[in-house]
Each structure stands twice: as structure tokens, then as C-alpha cells.
C-alpha positions as CSV (number, residue, x, y, z in Angstrom):
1,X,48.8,-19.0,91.4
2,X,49.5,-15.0,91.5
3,X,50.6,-13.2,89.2
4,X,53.7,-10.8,90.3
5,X,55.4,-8.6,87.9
6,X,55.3,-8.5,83.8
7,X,53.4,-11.4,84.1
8,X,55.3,-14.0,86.2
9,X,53.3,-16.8,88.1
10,X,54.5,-17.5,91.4
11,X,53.3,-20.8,93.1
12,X,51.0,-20.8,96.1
13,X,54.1,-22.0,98.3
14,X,56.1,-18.7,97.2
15,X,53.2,-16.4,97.9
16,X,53.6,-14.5,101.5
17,X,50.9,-13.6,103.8
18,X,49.9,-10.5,104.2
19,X,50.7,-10.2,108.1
20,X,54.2,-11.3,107.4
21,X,55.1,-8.7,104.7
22,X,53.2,-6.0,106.5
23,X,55.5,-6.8,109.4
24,X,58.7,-7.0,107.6
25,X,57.9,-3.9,105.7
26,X,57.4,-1.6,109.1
27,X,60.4,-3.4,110.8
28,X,62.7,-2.2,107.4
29,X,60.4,1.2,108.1
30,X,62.3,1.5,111.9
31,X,65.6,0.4,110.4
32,X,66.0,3.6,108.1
33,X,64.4,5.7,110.0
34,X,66.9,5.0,112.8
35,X,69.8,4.8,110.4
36,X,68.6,8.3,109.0
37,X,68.5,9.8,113.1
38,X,72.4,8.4,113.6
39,X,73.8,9.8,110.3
40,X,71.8,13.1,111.5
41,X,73.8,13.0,114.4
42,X,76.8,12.4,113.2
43,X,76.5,15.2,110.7
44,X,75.4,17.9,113.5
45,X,78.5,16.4,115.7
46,X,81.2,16.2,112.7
47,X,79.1,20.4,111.3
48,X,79.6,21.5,115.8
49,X,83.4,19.8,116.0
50,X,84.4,22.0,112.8
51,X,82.9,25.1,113.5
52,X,84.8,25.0,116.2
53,X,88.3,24.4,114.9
54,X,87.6,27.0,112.2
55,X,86.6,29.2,115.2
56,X,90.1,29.1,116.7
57,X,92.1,29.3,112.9
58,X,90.1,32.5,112.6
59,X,90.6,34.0,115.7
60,X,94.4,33.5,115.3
61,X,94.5,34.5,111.8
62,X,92.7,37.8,112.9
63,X,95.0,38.0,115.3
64,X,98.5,38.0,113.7
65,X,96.4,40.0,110.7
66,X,96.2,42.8,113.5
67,X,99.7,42.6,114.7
68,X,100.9,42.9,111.0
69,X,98.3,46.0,110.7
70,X,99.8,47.4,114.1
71,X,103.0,47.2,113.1
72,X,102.2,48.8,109.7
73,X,101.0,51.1,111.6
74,X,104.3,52.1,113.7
75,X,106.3,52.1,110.3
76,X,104.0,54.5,108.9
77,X,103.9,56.9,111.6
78,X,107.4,56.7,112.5
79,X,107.7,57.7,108.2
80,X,105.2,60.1,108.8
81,X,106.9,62.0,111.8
82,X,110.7,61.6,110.0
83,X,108.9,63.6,107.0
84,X,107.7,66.2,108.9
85,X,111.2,66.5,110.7
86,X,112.7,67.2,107.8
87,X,110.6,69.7,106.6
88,X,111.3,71.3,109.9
89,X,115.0,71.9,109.3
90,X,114.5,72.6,106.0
């Protein structure tokens, strides 16, 4: 009998051969490492698919951001030039 464990006796016809544990151990070994190279793929897909999305949001926030400075802008100067008109007649 071998002992497995805090002391537990397993019977001979429980006990595995080495070859057979050695070969279910590196078979589990290229089950997570491929399971590990999908869900890295996956993450570099879901991180490249995003980026870009949040690509476009910015570029169209900038955009109406400068639209709202341009016009800004215009009201300012057109304040600007009514201010100096009026000091001119006065």
C-alpha cells in the first residue's frame, strides 16, 4: 500500500503508474497553456476593437469642442469690435 496524504493508505489497485500521471499531467500542461494563448487573444482583440471606437468618440468630441471654441470666438470678436465702435463715436 502507499501512503497519499495526512496519512491515508491507498490500495495497490488505486495507485497510478508513473507514465500515466506524467502523461496526464503534460497533456493538462497544453490545455492551459493553450487556454491562456486564446484568452490572450481575445483580450488584445476586445483592448485593438476599443481603442478604436474611443478613437472616433474623441476625434468627434474634439471636433464639436472646436466648433464651440470657433464660435466663441466669433462672439467675442464681434463684442470686441462693437466696443471699440462705440468708443469711436463717443
Amino acid at each position: 500500500m502507499v501512503k497519499r496524504g495526512r496519512g491515508r493508505v491507498l490500495p495497490p489497485e488505486w495507485r497510478q503508474p508513473d507514465d500515466m500521471t506524467q502523461a496526464g499531467q503534460s497533456r493538462g500542461t497544453g490545455v492551459i497553456f493553450a487556454l491562456v494563448a486564446i484568452a490572450l487573444i481575445l483580450a488584445i482583440a476586445f483592448f485593438y476593437l476599443t481603442r478604436e471606437s474611443e478613437v472616433k468618440e474623441s476625434r468627434a468630441i474634439t471636433e464639436a469642442a472646436e466648433s464651440d471654441d470657433s464660435a466663441a470666438r466669433l462672439v467675442g470678436d464681434a463684442a470686441h469690435e462693437a466696443v471699440r465702435d462705440v468708443r469711436r463715436q463717443n
